[in-house]
C-alpha positions in Angstrom: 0.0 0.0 0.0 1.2 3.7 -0.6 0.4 4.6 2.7 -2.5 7.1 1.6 -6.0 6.5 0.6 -6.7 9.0 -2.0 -4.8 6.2 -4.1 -6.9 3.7 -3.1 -9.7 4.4 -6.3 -10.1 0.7 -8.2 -10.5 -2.5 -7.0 -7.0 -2.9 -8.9 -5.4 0.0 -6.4 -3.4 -2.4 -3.5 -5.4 -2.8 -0.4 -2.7 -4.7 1.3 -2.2 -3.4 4.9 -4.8 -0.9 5.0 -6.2 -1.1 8.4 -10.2 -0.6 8.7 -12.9 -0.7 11.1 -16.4 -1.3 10.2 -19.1 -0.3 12.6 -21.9 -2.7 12.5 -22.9 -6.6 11.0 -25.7 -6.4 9.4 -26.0 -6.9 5.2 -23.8 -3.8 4.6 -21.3 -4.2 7.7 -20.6 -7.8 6.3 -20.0 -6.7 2.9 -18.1 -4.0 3.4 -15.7 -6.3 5.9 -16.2 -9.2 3.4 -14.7 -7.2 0.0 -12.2 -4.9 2.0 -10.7 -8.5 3.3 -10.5 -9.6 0.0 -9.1 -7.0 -1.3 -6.4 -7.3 1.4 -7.0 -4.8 3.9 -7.2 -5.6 7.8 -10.2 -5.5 8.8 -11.9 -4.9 12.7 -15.0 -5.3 13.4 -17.0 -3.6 15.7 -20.7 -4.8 16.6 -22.7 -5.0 19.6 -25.5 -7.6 18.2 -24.7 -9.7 15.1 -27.5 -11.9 13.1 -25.6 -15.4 13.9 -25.5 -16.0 10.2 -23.1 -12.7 9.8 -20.9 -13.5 13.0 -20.2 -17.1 12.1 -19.1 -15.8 8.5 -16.8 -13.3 10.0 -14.8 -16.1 11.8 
């Protein structure tokens, strides 16, 4: 990564070692953790109530 996330504007752009917290697990909390892992960021997440079906992905 170049160490600044204006650069970071394709899914081509390298995620790698960009560290993220998402807020939330519901439908858009999981996806956003779900593509910004595979696009190789580290991802946190931060949820006080998940749908089980959400946490047990995340694991």
């Amino acid at each position: 990564m170049s160490g600044r996330p204006e650069s970071l504007t394709s899914w081509y752009a390298d995620w790698s070692g960009l560290r993220v917290a998402v807020l939330g697990l519901s439908v858009t909390g999981f996806s956003v953790a779900d593509t910004l892992a595979e696009l190789g960021a580290e991802v946190l997440v931060v949820t006080e109530d998940a749908a089980p079906e959400y946490e047990q992905a995340c694991r």
